[in-house]
C-alpha positions in Angstrom: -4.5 -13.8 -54.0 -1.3 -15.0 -55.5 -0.4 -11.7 -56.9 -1.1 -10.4 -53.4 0.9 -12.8 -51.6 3.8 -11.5 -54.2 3.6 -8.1 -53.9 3.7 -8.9 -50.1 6.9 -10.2 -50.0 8.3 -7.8 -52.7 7.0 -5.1 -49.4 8.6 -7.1 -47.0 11.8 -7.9 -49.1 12.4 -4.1 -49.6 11.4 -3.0 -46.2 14.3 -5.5 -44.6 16.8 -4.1 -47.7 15.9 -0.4 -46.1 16.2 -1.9 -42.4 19.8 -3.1 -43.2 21.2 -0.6 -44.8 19.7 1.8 -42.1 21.2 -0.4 -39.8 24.6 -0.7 -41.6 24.8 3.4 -41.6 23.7 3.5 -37.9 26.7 1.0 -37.3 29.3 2.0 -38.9 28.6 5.7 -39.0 30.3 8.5 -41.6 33.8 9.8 -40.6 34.0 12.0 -43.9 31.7 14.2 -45.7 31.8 15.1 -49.8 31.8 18.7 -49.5 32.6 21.4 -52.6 36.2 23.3 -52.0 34.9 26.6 -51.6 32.5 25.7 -48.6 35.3 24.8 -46.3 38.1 26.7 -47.7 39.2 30.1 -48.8 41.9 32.1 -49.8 44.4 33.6 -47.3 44.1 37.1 -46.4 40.9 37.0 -48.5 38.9 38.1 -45.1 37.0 41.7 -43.5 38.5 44.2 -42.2 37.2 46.0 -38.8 36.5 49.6 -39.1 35.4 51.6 -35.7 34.5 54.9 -35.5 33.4 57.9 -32.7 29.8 60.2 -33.6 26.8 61.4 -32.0 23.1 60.7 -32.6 21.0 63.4 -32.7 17.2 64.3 -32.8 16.3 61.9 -30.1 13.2 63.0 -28.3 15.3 63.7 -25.0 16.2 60.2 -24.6 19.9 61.0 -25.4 22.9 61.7 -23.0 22.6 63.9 -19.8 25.0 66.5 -18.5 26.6 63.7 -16.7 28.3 62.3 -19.6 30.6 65.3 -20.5 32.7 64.0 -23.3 29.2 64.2 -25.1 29.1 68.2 -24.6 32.8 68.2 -25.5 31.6 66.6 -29.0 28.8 68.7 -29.1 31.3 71.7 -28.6 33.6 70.6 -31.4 30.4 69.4 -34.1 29.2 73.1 -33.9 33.2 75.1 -33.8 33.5 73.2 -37.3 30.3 74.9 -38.2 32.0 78.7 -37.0 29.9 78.5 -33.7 31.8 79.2 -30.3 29.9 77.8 -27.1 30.4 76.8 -23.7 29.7 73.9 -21.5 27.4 75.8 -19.6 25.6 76.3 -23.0 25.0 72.6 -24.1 22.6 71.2 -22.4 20.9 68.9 -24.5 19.2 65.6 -24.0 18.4 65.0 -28.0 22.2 63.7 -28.7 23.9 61.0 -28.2 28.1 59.9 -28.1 27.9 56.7 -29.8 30.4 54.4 -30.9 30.4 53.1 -35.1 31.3 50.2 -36.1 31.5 47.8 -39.1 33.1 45.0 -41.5 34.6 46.2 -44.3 34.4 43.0 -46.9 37.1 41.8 -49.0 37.6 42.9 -52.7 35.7 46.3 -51.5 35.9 49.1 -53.7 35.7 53.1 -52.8 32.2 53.7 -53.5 30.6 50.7 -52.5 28.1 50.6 -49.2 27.8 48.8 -46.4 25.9 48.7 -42.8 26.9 49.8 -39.7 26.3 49.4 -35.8 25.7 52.4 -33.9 26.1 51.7 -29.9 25.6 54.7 -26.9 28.4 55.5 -25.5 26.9 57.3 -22.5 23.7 57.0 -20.6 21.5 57.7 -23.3 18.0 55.7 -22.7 17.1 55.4 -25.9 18.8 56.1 -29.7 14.7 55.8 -31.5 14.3 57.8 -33.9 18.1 59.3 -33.8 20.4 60.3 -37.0 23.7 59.2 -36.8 26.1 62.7 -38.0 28.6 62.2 -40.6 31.4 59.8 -38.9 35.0 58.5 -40.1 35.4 55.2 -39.9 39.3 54.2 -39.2 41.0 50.5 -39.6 43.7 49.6 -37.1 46.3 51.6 -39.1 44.4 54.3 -38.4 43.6 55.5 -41.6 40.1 56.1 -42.8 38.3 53.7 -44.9 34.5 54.6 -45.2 32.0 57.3 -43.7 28.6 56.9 -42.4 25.7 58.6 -41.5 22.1 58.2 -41.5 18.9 57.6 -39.4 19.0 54.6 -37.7 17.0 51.4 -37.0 17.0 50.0 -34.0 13.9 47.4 -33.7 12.6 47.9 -30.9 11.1 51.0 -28.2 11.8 53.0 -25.3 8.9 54.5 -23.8 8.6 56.7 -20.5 5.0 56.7 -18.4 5.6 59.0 -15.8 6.4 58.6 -12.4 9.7 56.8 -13.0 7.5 53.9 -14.7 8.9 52.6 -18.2 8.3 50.3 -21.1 10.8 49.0 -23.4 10.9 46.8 -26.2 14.2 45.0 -27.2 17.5 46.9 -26.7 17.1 50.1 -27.6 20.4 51.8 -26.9 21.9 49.9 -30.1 21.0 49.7 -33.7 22.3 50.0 -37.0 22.1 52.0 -40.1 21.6 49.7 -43.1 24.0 51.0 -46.0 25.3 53.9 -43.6 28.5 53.4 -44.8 30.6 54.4 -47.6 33.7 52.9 -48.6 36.9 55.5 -49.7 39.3 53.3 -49.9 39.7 50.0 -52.2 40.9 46.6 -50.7 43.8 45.2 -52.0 44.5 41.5 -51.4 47.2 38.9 -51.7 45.5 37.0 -54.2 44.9 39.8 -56.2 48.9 41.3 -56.3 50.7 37.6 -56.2 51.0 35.8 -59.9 53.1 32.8 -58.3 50.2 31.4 -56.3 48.3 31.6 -52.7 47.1 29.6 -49.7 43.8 28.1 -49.0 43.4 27.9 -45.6 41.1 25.5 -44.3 37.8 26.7 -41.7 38.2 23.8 -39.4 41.9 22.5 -39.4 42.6 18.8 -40.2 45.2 16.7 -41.5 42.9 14.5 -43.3 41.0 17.2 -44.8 44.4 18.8 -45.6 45.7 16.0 -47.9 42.7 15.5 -49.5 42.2 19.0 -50.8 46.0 18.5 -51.8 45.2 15.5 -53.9 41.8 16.5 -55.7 44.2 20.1 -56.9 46.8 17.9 -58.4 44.2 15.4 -60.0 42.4 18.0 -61.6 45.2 20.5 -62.3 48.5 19.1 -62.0 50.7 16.9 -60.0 52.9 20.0 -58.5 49.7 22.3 -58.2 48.7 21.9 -54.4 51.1 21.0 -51.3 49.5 20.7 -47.8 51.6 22.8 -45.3 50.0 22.1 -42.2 46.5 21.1 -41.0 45.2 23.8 -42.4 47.2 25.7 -44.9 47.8 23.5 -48.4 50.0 26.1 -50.6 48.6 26.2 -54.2 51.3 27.0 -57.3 49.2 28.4 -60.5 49.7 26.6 -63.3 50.8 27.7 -66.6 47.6 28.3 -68.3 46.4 30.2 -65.1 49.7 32.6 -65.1 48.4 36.0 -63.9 44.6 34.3 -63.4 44.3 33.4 -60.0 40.4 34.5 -59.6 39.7 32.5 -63.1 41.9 29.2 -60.6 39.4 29.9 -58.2 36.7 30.0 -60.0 37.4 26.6 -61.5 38.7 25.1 -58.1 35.6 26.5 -56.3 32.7 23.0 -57.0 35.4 20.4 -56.7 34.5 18.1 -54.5 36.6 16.3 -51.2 36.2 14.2 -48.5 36.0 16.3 -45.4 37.3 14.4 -41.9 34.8 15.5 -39.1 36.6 14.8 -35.6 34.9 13.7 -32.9 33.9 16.6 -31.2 31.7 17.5 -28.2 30.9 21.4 -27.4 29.3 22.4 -24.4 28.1 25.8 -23.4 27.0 25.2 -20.1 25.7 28.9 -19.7 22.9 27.8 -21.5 22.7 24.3 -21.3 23.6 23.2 -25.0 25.6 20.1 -25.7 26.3 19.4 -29.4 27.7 16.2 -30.6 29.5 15.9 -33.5 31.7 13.6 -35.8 32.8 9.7 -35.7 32.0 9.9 -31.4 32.6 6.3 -29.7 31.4 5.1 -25.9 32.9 2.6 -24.5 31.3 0.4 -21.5 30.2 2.0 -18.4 28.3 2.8 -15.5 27.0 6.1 -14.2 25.1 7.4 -10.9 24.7 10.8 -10.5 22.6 12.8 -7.9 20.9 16.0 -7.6 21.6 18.1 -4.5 19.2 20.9 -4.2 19.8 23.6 -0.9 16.7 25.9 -0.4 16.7 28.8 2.2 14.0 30.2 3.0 13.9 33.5 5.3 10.7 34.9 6.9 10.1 37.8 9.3 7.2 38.0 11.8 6.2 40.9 13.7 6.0 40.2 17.7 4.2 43.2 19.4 4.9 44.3 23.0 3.4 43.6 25.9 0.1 45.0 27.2 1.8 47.3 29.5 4.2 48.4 27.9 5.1 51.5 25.0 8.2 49.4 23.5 7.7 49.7 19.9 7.2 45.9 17.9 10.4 43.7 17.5 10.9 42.0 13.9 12.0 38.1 14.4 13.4 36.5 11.2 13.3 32.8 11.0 16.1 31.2 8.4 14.7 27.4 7.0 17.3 25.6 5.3 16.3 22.3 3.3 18.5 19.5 1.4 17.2 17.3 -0.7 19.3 14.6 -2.3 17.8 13.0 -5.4 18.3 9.4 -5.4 20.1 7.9 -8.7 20.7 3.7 -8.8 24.2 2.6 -11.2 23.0 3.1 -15.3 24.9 0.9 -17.1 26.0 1.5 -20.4 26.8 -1.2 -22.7 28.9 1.2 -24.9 27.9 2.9 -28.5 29.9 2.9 -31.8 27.8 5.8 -34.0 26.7 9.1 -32.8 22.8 8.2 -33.0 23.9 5.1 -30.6 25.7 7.7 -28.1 22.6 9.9 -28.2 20.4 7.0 -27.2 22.5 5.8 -24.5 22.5 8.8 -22.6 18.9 9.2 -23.3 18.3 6.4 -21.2 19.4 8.4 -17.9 17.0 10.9 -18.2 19.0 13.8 -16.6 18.4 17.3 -17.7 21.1 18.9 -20.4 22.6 20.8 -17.5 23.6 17.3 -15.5 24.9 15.7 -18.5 27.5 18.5 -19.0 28.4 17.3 -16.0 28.3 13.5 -17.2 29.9 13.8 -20.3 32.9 15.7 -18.6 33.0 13.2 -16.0 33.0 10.4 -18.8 35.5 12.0 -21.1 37.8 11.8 -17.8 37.5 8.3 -17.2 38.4 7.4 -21.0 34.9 6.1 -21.9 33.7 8.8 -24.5 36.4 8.8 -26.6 36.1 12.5 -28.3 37.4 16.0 -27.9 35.6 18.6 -25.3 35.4 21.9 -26.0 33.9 23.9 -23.4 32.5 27.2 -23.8 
C-alpha cells in the first residue's frame, strides 16, 4: 500500500511537471524554429528554367481538333511538306490531331542528355488528347533558343467517352496531360555558382531580417569571421574561403546541415475562394468584442399556368410569381479576453462558432481595429 501510495505521487508529480511545461510552451509560444541551411536557403540563380513549346497530338480516336480550328490544318500542312508531301486545306480534314501547346521546367545544373517531363495542353477544341502521341516538338526558353525536344504518348489520367445522342461521360480533365520523361535536354545549364570563384548569394525562401543575420552568424562561426555578410532580408553575400578557392559546390555541401534559428512572422493567409484561413507564427489578440450576423436573400420564382375562359379560344397565359425572403441571423456581443500563443488565438475564435467563410470576414475586421496584431495576406 505504501509502495502504491508512492508510485502515486511519483504519477502525479510527473503528470503536473508535463502540465507545466505544456502550459509554459502554450504561453509563451516559439517565435523561432532550428532549421538546417539548405531547407530555407539556396543559391542565387541556382533555379528552373521555363521551356514552352508548339506540336500536335496525333492518333486520337477522332476526339482531336475540328475544321474550325484552322491553325491546326496549317500545322498539319507544314508536318507533312517537311515529309515532301504537298496538300491543301481542303485535303486535311482530320479529327485524330491535335495543336497542343508543350511545356516544362528545365532544372538547374541540367546537362544535354538528361530527361525530363512535360505538359501537353489542346490548343483547339479537341475533346479529348486519350490515347494521343505527342510529334517530335522544340522546346524554346525566353531567349528563344532551343533547349530540349519531346515526344511521346501521353498520360493523361482520366477519360472522355461519347454515348450517342450528344450524351457524354468524362473522367478528370482530359484535354491535358503529360508525357513523363518526354523531354530531352540539348543544351547544358550553366550557373553563377558554378563560373564565380570569388563567392555567391544565398537568398533566403521567406525574407526576414532575423533570419538574415542569423544565417550571417552561424557562416562566420563555422567558417570565418569575414565569410557571410547579410545584404538585405533576404540576400546574405557569402565570400569563399581560402581552403574553398575554386570549391564552391564542396562550401555548399559543408554549409548545407548547419543549423539556424529561423524567425516565423506572424502571419495570417486567407484564400477566401475556398474558405481557408491559415495561421501562422508568434500571432497575438488583444481584448475584444465581436457580433456579427448572417444575412441570407432567397428568391424564389414560380410560373403557373392560368387557362382561358370557358368560352373563349385564347390560348393559356403563363403568370410568374417572384418570393423574396430575408433572414437575419441573430449574433449577441462575444467577448474576447485576448490570446498571447497561436493555440490560444485558435481557441478564442472557436468560441464564436462561425463558419471559415465569416471569420475571413472577422479576422479582417479584427486586424482593422488593431486587435490581432499580425500580417494579412489575402489571396
Amino acid at each position: 500500500m505504501v509502495v502504491a501510495m508512492m508510485m502515486m505521487k511519483r504519477f502525479l508529480s510527473l503528470g503536473l511537471t508535463l502540465a507545466f511545461v505544456f502550459t509554459g510552451l502554450m504561453t509563451h509560444g516559439v517565435s523561432a524554429e532550428a532549421i538546417k541551411i539548405k531547407d530555407i536557403a539556396k543559391p542565387q540563380s541556382v533555379t528552373g528554367n521555363q521551356l514552352v513549346g508548339y506540336g500536335i497530338v496525333t492518333g486520337l480516336a477522332g476526339t482531336g481538333d475540328t475544321t474550325s480550328a484552322l491553325f491546326t490544318e496549317h500545322t498539319i500542312q507544314n508536318v507533312l511538306q517537311s515529309f515532301g508531301l504537298t496538300t491543301t486545306s481542303q485535303e486535311v480534314k482530320t479529327r485524330n490531331v491535335a495543336a497542343v501547346i508543350v511545356t516544362a521546367t528545365l532544372p538547374p545544373f541540367a546537362h544535354s542528355g538528361d530527361n525530363i517531363d512535360v505538359t501537353v495542353s489542346s490548343m483547339g477544341d479537341a475533346s479529348s488528347l486519350q490515347g494521343g502521341t505527342l510529334v517530335l516538338t522544340e522546346m524554346r526558353a525566353a531567349n528563344n533558343l532551343v533547349y530540349a525536344t519531346a515526344q511521346g504518348p501521353l498520360s493523361i489520367g482520366g477519360f472522355y467517352a461519347d454515348t450517342g445522342a450528344g450524351s457524354t461521360i468524362s473522367k478528370n480533365h482530359p484535354t491535358a496531360g503529360r508525357v513523363p520523361n518526354g523531354a530531352i535536354i540539348a543544351r547544358d545549364m550553366i550557373t553563377n555558382v558554378q563560373t564565380d570563384a570569388s563567392g555567391f548569394n544565398y537568398v533566403l525562401t521567406t525574407p526576414d531580417f532575423k533570419t538574415a543575420v542569423s544565417l550571417e552568424r552561424t557562416l562566420n562561426a563555422r567558417f570565418g569571421g569575414h565569410t557571410a555578410r547579410a545584404l538585405d532580408a533576404e540576400t546574405v553575400h557569402v565570400n569563399l574561403p581560402g581552403e574553398y578557392t575554386n570549391s564552391p559546390i564542396e562550401f555548399l555541401a559543408d554549409a548545407s546541415d548547419l543549423q539556424i534559428n529561423q524567425d516565423q512572422p506572424a502571419k495570417v493567409v486567407m484564400n477566401e475562394r475556398t474558405g481557408t484561413i491559415v495561421f501562422g507564427g508568434d500571432i497575438k489578440l488583444a481584448p475584444c468584442a465581436i457580433a456579427h450576423g448572417n444575412l441570407s436573400i432567397t428568391i424564389t420564382t414560380t410560373n403557373k399556368v392560368v387557362p382561358p375562359g370557358p368560352f373563349t379560344n385564347a390560348p393559356s397565359l403563363v403568370q410568374t410569381n417572384t418570393t423574396v425572403r430575408a433572414n437575419e441571423q441573430k449574433r449577441q456581443l462575444t467577448f474576447i479576453a485576448g490570446a498571447a500563443t497561436l493555440a490560444q488565438v485558435v481557441r478564442a475564435l472557436n468560441t464564436m462558432g462561425v463558419t471559415p467563410r465569416d471569420l475571413i470576414a472577422i479576422v479582417q475586421t479584427m486586424r482593422d481595429a488593431g486587435a490581432l496584431q499580425a500580417e494579412l495576406v489575402l489571396q
